[in-house]
N, C-alpha and C positions, 0 to 999 in steps of 0.2 A: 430709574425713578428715585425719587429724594427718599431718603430714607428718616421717620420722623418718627419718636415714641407714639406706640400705639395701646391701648386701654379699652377697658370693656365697662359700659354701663349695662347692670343686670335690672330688671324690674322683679325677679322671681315670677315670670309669668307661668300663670295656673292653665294647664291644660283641660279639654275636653275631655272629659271620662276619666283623668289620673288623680291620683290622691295629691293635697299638697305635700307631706310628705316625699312625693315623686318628685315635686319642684324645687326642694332643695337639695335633693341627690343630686340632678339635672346641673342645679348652680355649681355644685361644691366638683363635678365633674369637670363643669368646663372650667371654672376657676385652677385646678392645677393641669389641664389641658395647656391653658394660655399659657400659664408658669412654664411649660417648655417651650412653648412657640415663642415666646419673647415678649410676651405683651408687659407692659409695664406695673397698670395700675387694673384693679377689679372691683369696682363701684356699685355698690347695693341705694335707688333710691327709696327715699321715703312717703308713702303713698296710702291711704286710708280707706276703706270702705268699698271696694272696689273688684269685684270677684274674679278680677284675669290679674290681681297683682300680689302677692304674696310677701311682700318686702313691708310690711307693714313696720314689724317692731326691727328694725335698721338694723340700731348697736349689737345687736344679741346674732343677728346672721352673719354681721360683717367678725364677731368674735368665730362665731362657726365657719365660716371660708379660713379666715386666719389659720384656727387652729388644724386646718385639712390639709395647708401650704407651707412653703418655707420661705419664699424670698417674694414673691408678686405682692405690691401693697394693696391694700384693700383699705377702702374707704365707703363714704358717703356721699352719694350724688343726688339728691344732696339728702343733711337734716335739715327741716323744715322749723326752723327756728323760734317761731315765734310761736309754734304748737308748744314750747318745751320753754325751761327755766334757763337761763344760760349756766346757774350751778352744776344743774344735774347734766348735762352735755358735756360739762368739764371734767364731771366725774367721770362720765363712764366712757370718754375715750381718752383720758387720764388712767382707766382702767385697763380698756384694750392699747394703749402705748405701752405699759409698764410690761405686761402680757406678752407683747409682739411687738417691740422696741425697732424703730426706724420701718415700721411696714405699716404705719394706719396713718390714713389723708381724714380729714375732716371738713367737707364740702356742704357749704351752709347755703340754703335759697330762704325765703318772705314768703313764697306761695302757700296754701295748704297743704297742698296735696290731697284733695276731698272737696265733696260738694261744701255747700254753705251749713246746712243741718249737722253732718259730719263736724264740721270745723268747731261747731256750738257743742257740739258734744265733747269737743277737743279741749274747751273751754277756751275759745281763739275767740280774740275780738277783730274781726275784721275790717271794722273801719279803722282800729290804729295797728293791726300789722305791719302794715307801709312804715308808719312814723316812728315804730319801737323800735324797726328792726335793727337801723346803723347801733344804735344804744345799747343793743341787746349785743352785737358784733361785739365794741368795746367793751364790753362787760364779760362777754366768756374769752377773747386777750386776755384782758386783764389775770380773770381766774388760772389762764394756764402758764401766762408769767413768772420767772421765779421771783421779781419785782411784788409777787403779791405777799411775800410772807409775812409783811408785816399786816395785813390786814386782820380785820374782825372776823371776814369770812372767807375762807381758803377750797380750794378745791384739793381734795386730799385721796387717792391719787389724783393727780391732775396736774399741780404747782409744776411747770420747769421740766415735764415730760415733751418729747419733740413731737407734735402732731401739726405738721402743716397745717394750716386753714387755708382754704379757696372759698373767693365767693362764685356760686352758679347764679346765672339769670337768664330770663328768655325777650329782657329786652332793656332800655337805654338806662334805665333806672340802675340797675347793677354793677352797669360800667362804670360809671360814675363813681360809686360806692367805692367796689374794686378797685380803682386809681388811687381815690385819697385815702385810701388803708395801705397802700404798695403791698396787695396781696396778688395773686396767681388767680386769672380769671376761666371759669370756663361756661359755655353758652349751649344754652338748649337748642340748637339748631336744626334737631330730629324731628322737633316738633315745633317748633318756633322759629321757620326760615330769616320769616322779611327781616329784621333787624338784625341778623348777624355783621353785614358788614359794616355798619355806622356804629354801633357795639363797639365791634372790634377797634374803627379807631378812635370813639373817645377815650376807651380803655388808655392807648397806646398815647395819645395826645395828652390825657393830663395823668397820667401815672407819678406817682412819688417814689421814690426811693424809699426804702424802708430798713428794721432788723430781719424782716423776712425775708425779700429779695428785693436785689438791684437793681431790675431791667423786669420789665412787661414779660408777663408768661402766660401765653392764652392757649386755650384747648375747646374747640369744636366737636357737638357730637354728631355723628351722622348715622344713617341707618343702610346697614349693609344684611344684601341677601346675596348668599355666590354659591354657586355652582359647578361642577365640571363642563356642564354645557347652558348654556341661555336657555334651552327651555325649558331643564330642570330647575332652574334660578325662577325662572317667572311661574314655574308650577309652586314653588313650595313659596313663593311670595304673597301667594294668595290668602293666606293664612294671618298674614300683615295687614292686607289689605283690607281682612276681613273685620279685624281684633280694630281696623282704626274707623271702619264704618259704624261700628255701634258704637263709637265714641262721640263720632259725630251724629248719629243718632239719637244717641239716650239709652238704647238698647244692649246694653252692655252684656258679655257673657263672657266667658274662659276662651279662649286662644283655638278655634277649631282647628280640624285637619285641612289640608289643603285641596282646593276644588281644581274640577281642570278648566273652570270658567269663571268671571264672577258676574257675567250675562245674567238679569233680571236679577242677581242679588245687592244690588247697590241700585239708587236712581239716578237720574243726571246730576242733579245738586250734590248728592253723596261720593260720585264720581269724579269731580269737581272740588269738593273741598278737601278729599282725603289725596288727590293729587298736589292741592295747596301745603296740604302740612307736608309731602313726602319731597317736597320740593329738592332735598338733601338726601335722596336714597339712591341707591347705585345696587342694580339688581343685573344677573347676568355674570355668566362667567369671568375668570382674572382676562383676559383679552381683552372680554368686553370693558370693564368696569375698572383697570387700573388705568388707563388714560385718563378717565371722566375723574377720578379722585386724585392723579398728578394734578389735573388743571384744576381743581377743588383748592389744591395744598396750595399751588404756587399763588391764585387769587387772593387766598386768607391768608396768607403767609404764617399761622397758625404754627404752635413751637409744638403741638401733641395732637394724635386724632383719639376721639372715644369712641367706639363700633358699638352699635345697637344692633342687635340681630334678633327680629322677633320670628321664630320658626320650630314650627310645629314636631318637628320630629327630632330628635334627639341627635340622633347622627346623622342628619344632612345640617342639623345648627352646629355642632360641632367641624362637620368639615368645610362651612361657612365660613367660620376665623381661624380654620389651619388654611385655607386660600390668602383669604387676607395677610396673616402672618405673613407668607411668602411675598407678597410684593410691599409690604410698609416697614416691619419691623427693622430697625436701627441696630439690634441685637444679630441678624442673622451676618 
């Protein structure tokens, strides 16, 4: 099987019954877990109001993963950009670069991350988040350029410190963006199937060359639940299943334990649209589930994978991405 950098996007999901507290232990565990299996990159997104996500305040976990590790970069998947100042983003992963030099990514999306009430409280204007957002890209460039010193307003630390930027997106708008910045693109496709492959190649069709990089660099995230056996895979999957029905619900709540059915807990519509978003999950043991992800790799032709694994117990999620490790990592 192709062997292709692989990467962990965390949500900090809050468990049933456990303290959050528990959920950054959980994180900072599997973050230097991965650190030996080979995973590349350990991505905390940015997410508001929302009582199964725990990654609210980003910077400040992705400093706490860092400083638990030695060599796996850890980043954002994203920051939510136009919630925040493009200064202060510059500062404080200006701050975590200088901290933990060549190990922090800075993956920026438009969305909220939060209902609409939420985003007004963010003090997010939502009819020009779309419009700001490329402006506001430009603008935090700008700030961590060492091209900026001659300015009036610098980002201090910040200036001329190495933190990649990626743009995330979950659909054609991004790519777009992504090409004429010649940044490194990566795609919510966990949650946001249908467009991944028209994405993929606008990205690749009108890409620019840039100071950051030369050639198109895309990364897909998908959502992996594994197993020693398929029906321990679809047991502790249910927990996923469950976490994306009140999403689509409304009825949101912490990450339950896993059921041995999800018979009359979902409706047909529920069953149906949380098969639409899962569109990109690969549940079932490595036999099962490394073929259906070679044929994932070689369709997307994708340069990196992110692994989402939303699972309720601590060490069957853990030996979820030491499976995975064995058949992706480029490192082994």
């Amino acid at each position: 099987m192709k062997k292709i950098p692989i990467s962990i996007l965390e949500l900090a999901t809050i468990l049933e019954g456990k303290p959050i507290e528990h959920t950054f232990k959980n994180s900072l565990e599997l973050a230097q877990k991965a650190e030996q299996w080979g995973y590349k990159r350990f991505w905390l997104a940015e997410h508001h109001n929302m009582v199964s996500v725990a990654s609210s305040a980003t910077s400040i976990l992705i400093g706490y993963i860092a400083a638990g590790t030695e060599k796996i970069r850890v980043g954002s998947g994203g920051i939510m950009l136009p919630n925040h100042a493009p200064l202060i983003i510059a500062e404080q992963f200006g701050t975590l670069g200088t901290l933990y030099p060549n190990r922090i990514d800075l993956g920026l999306g438009r969305a909220p991350g939060t209902d609409p009430l939420t985003a007004r409280a963010l003090r997010r204007d939502l009819l020009q988040a779309g419009n700001i957002f490329p402006s506001q890209v430009t603008e935090l460039l700008n700030y961590l350029s060492t091209e900026n010193h001659t300015s009036s307003v610098r980002a201090v630390p910040g200036e001329g410190v190495n933190v990649p930027v990626w743009i995330l997106g979950s659909s054609t708008d991004s790519a777009y963006l992504a090409a004429a910045y010649g940044l490194p693109y990566a795609f919510a496709s966990h949650f946001a199937p249908s467009q991944l492959q028209i994405a993929l190649q606008i990205y690749r069709q009108n890409f620019k060359p840039s100071v950051y990089i030369s050639e198109p660099y895309t990364m897909a995230a998908i959502n992996v639940v594994a197993a020693d056996t398929d029906e321990k895979a679809n047991e502790i999957s249910t927990s996923f299943k469950l976490l994306a029905t009140g999403i689509i619900s409304g009825n949101r709540k912490p990450m339950q334990p896993p059921v041995k059915s999800m018979d009359g807990l979902w409706s047909e519509y529920e069953e149906a649209a949380v098969g639409q978003m899962m569109t990109y999950s690969f549940i079932g043991s490595a036999a099962t589930i490394q073929p259906r992800i070679h044929d994932f790799i070689e369709k997307t032709a994708v340069d990196e994978l992110m692994i989402v694994g939303h699972i309720y117990e601590q060490k069957a999620r853990l030996r979820s991405f030491e499976i995975v490790s064995t058949m992706l990592s480029d490192e082994k």
